[in-house]
Backbone bond lengths (Angstrom), bond angles and torsions (degrees), N, CA, C in turn:
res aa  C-N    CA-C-N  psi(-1)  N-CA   C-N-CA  omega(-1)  CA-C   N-CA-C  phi
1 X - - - 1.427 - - 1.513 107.94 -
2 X 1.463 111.54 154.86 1.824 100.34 -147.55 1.701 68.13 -92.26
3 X 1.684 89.92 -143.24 1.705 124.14 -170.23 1.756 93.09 -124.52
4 X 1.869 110.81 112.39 1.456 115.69 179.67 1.866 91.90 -94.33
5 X 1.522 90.71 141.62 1.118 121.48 156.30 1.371 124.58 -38.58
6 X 1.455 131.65 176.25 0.931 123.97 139.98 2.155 133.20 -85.06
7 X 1.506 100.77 -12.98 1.462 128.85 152.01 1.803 109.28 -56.89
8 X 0.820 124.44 -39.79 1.731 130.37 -176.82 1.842 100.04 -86.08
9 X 1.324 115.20 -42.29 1.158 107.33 -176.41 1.344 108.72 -50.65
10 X 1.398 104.94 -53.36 1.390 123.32 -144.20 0.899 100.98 -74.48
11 X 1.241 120.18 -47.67 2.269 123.11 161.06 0.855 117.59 -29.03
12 X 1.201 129.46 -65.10 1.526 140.08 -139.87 1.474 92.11 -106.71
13 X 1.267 127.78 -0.29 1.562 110.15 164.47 1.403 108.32 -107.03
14 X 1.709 109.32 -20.47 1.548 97.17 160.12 1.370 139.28 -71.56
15 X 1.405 103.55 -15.82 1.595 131.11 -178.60 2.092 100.49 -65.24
16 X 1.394 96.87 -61.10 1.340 112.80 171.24 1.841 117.14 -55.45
17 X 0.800 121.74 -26.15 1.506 128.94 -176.54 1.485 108.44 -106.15
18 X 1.389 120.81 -15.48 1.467 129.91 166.02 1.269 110.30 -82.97
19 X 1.450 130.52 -29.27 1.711 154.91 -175.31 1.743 89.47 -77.33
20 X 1.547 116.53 -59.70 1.579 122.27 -165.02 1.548 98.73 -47.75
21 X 1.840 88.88 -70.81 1.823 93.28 179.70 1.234 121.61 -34.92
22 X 1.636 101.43 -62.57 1.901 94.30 172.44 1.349 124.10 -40.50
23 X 1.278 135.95 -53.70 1.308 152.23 174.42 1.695 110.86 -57.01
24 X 1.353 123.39 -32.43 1.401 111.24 169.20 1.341 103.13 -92.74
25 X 1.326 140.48 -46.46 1.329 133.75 153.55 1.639 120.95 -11.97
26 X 0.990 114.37 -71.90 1.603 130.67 168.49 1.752 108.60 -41.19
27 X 1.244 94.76 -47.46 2.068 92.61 -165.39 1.484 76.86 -94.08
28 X 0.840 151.00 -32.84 1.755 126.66 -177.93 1.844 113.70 -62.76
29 X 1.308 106.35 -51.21 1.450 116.16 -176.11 1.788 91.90 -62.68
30 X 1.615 119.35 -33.77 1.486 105.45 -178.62 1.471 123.39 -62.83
31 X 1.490 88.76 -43.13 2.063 98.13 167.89 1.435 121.96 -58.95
32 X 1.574 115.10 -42.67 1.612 115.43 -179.61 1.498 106.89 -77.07
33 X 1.470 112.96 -19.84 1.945 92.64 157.80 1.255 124.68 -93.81
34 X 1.312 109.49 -19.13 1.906 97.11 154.34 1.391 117.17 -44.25
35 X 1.342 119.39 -54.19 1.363 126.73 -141.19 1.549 87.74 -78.94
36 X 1.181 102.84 -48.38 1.260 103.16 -150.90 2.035 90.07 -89.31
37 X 0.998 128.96 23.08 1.506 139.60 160.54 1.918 111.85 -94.65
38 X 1.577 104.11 -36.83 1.368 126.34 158.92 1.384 118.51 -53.49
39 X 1.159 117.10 -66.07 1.171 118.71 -161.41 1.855 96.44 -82.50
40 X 0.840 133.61 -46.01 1.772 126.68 158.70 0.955 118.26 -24.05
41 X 2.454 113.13 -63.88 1.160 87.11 167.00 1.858 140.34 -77.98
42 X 1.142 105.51 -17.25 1.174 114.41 149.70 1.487 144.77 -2.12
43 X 1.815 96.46 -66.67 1.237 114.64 145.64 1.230 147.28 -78.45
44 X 1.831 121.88 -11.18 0.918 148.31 -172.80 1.793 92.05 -89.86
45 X 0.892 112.26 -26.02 1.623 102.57 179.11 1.599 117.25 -120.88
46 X 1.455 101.27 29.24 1.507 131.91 -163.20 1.366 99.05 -101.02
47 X 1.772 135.12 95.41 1.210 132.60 -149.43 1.503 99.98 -74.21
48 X 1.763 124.03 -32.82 0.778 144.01 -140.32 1.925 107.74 -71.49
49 X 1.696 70.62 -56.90 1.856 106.12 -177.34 1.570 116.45 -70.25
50 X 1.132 103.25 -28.10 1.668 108.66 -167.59 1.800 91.71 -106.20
51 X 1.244 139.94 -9.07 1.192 147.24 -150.23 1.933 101.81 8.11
52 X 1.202 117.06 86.99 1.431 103.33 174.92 1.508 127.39 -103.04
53 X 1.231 123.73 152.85 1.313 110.67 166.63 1.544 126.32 -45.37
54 X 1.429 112.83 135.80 1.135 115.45 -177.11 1.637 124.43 -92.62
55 X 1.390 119.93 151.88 1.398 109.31 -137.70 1.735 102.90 -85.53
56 X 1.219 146.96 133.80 1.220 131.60 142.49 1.119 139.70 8.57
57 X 1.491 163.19 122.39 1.178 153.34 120.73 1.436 136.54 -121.06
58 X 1.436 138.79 144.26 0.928 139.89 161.65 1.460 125.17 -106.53
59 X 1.185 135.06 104.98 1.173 136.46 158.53 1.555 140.26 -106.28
60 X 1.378 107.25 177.96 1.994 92.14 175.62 1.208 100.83 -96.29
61 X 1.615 107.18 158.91 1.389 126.85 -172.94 1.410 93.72 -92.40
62 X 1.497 99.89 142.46 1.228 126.49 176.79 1.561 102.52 -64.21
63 X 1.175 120.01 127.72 1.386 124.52 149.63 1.882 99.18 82.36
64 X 1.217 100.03 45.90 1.868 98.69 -164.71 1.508 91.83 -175.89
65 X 1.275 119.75 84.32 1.620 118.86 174.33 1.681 107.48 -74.13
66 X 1.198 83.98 136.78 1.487 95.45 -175.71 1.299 129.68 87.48
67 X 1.290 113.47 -10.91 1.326 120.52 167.18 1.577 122.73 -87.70
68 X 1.063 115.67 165.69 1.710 117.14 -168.41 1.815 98.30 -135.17
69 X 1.541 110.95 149.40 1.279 117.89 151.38 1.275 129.87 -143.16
70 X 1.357 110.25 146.44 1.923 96.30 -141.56 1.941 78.62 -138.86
71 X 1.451 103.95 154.41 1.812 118.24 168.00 1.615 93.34 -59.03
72 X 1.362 142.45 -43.45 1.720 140.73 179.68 1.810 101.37 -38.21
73 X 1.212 102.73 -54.37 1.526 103.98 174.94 1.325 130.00 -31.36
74 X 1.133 106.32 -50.08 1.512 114.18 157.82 1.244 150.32 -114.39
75 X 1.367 103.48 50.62 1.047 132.50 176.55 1.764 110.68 -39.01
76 X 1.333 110.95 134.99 1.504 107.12 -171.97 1.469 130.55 53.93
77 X 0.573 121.20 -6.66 1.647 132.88 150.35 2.101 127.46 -77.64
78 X 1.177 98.18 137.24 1.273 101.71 178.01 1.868 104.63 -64.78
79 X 0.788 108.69 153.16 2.015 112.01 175.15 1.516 109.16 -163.38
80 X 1.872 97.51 133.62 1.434 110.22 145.83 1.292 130.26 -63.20
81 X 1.323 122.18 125.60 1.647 99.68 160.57 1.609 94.46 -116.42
82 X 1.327 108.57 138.88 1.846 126.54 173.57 1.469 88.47 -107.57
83 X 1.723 108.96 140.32 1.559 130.77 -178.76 1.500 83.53 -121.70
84 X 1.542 118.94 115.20 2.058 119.90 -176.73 1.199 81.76 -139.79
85 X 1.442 108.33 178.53 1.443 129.24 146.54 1.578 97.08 -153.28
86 X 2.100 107.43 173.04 1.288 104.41 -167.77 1.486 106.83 -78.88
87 X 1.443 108.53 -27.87 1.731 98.40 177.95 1.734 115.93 -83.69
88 X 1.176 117.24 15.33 1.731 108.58 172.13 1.701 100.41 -83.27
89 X 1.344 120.72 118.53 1.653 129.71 173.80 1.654 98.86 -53.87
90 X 1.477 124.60 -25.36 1.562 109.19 -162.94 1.699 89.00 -99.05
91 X 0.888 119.38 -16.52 1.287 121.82 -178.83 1.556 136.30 -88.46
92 X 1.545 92.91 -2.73 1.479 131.38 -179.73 1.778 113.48 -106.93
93 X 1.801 97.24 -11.77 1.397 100.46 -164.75 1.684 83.97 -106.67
94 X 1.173 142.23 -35.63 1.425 158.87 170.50 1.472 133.67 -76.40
95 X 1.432 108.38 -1.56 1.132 102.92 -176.79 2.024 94.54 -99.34
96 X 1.391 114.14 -24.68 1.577 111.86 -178.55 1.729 105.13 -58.99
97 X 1.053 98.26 -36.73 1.408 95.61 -176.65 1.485 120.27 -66.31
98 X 1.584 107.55 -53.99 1.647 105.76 170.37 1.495 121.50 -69.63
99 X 0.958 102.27 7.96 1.782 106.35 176.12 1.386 99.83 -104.13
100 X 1.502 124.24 -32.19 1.639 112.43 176.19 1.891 99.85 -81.65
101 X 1.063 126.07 -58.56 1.673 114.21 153.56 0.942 126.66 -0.34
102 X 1.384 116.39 -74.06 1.553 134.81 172.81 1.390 115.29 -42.71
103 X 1.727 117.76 -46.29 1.189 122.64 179.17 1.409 139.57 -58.51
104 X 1.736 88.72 -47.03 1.379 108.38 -176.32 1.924 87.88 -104.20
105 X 0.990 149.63 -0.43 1.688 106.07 179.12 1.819 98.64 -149.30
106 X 1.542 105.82 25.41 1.807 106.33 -173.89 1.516 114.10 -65.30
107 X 2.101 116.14 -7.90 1.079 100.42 154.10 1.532 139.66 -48.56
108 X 1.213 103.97 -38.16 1.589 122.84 -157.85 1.737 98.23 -59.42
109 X 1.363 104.01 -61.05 1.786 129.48 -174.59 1.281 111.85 -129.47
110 X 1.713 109.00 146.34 1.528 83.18 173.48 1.760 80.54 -118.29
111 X 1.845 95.32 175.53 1.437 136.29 -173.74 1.211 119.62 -111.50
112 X 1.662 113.21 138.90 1.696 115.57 -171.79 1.164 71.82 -126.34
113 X 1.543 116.00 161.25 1.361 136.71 148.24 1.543 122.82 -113.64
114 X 1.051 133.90 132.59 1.767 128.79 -164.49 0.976 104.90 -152.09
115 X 1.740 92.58 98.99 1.638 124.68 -167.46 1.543 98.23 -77.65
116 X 1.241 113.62 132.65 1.362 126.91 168.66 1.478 137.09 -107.62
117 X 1.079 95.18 128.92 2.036 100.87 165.92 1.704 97.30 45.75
118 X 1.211 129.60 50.49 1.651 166.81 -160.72 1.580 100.86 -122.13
119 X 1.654 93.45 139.41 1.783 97.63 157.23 1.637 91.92 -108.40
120 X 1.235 95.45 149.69 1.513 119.92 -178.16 1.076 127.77 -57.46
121 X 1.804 107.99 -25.75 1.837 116.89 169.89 1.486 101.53 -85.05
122 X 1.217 135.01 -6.72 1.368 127.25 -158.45 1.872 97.43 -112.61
123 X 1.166 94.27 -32.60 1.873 103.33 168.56 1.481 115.29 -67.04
124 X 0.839 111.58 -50.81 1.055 130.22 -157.14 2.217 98.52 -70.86
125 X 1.686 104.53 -58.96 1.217 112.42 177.59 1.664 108.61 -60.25
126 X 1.207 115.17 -38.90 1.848 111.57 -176.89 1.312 86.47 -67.04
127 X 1.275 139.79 -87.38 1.587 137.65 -148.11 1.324 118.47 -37.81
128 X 1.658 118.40 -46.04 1.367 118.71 166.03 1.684 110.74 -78.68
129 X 1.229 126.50 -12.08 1.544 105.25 165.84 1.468 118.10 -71.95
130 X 1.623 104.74 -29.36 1.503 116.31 -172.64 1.591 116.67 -84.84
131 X 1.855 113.86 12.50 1.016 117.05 -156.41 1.510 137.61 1.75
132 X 1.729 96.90 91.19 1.310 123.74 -151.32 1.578 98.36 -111.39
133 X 1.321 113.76 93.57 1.414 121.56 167.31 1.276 143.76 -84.63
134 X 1.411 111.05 10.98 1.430 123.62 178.00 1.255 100.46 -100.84
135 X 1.367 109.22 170.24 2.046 112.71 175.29 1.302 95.65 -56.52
136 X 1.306 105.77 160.62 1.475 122.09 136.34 1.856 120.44 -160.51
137 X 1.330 62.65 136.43 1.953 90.07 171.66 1.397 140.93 -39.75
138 X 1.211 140.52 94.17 1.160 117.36 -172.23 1.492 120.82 -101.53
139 X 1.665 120.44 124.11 1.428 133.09 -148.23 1.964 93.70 -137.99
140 X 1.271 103.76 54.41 1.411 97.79 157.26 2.114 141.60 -58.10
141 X 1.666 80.54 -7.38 1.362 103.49 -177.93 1.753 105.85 -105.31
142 X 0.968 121.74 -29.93 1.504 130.67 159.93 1.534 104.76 91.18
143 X 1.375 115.18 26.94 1.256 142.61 163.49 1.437 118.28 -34.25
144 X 1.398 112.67 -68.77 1.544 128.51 178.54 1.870 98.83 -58.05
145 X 1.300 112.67 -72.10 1.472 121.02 176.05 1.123 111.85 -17.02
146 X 1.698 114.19 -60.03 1.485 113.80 -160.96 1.629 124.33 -73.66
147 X 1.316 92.38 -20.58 1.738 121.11 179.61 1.398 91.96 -50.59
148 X 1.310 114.83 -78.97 1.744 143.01 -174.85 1.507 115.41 -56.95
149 X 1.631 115.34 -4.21 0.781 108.85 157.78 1.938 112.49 82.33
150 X 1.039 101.30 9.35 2.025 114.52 -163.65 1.649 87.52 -89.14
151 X 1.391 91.51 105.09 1.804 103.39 170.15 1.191 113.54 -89.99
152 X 1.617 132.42 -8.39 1.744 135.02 -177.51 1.735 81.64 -154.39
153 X 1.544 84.66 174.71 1.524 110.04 172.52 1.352 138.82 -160.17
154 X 0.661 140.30 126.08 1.682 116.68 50.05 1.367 108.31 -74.14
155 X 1.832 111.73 168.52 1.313 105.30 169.59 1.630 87.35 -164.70
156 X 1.560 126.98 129.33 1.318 127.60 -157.82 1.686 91.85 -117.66
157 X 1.307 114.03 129.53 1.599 103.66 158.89 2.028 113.92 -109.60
158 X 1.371 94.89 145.53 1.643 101.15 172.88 1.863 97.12 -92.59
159 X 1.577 95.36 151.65 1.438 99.91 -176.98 1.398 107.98 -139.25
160 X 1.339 119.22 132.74 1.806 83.19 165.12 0.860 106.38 -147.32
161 X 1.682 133.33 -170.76 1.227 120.38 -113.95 1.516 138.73 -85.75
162 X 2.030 87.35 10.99 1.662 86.68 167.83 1.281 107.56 -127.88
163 X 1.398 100.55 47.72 1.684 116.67 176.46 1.680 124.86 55.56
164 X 1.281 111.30 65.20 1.388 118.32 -162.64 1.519 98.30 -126.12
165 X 0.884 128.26 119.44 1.400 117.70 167.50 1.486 125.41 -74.77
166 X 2.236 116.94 106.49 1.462 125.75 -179.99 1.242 107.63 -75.87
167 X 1.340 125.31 -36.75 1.231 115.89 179.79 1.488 117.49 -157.08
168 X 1.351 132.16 -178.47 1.194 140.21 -135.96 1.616 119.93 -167.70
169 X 1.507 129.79 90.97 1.232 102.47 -164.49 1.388 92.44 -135.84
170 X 1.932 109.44 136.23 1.299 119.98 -179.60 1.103 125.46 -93.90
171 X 1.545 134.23 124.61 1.159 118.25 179.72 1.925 98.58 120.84
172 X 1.088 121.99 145.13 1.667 114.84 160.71 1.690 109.47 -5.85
173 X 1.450 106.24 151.23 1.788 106.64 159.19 1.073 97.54 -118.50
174 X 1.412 108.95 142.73 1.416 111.17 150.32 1.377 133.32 -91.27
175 X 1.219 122.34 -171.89 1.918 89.16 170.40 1.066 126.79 -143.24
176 X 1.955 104.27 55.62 1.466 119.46 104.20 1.398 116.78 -45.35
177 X 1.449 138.00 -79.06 0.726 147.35 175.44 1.901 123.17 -21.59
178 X 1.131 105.46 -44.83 1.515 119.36 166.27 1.530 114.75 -69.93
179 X 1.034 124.25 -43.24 1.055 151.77 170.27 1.939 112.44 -55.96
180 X 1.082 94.26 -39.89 1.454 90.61 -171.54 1.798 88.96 -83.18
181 X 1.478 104.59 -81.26 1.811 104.00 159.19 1.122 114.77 1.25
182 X 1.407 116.22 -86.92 1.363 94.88 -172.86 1.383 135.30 -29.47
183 X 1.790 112.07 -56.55 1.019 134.72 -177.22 1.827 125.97 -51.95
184 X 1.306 101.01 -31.44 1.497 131.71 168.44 1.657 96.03 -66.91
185 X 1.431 118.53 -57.35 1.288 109.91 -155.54 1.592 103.20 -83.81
186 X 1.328 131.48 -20.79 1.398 125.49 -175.85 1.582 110.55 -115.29
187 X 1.484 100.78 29.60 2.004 100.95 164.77 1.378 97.86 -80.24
188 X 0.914 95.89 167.02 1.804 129.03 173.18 1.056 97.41 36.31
């Protein structure tokens, strides 16, 4: 191996640092199309943004054999639907609230509840501890959920009154959150 210059150094470390750049260049443009593949889908499952029709269902009512409650029910009307069950902790922290909601303002909108992937004695006992007076659904098969696309839960949709989904909020509501919903679901 001969004797490099200081001309050879200087090459071959720019060659190498032109290779680096290329190489962080490359994994950077790879991260900003993840992200930005994220945030697409993001919006693509963004009830708010995409306003989509909301999906069909029929189920049995909790605590009412033989009875059914289906999105047809309310036809023309703005509607919540809440996706809970009795063992979700955020869903245990949110359901007192939409049951006092329900009480004092179920003129405004009404509320489904669509108990999920639930045993039926355990649904049935939270809803009446949480004195829960709106329907609710029973989806031990997670049928309704999967329609809507609800990968965790809780997960509340706003609807209004020609069944479009304005908004979408994951996680507990608060009610701001109801509050805003509503407002989304009974403009124009």
């Amino acid at each position: 191996m001969g004797q490099r210059t200081w001309a050879d150094t200087l090459g071959r470390a720019g060659r190498l640092a032109a290779r680096h750049k290329l190489a962080v260049a490359i994994a950077g443009l790879c991260v900003a199309a993840s992200l930005a593949g994220i945030a697409w889908a993001g919006l693509g499952s963004s009830a708010a943004a995409a306003d989509p029709a909301a999906r069909s269902f029929s189920l049995p009512v909790l605590g009412h054999s033989g009875k059914r409650i289906s999105l047809g029910d309310y036809a023309g009307q703005p509607l919540i639907v809440n996706f809970f069950a009795s063992w979700c902790t955020p869903c245990q922290q949110e359901t007192p609230l939409l049951s006092k909601f329900y009480r004092t303002e179920h003129g405004r909108v009404a509320i489904v509840g669509l108990d999920e992937n639930d045993v039926i004695g355990s649904a049935t006992s939270f809803t009446r501890k949480e004195g829960v007076g709106y329907p609710v659904g029973f989806d031990p098969e997670v049928i309704a959920a999967s329609a809507y696309g609800v990968a965790g839960l809780p997960q509340t949709f706003f609807l209004n009154a020609k069944h479009r989904i304005v908004d979408r909020i994951f996680g507990a509501v608060t009610l701001a959150d109801i509050n805003r919903g509503i407002a989304l679901a009974t403009a124009g």
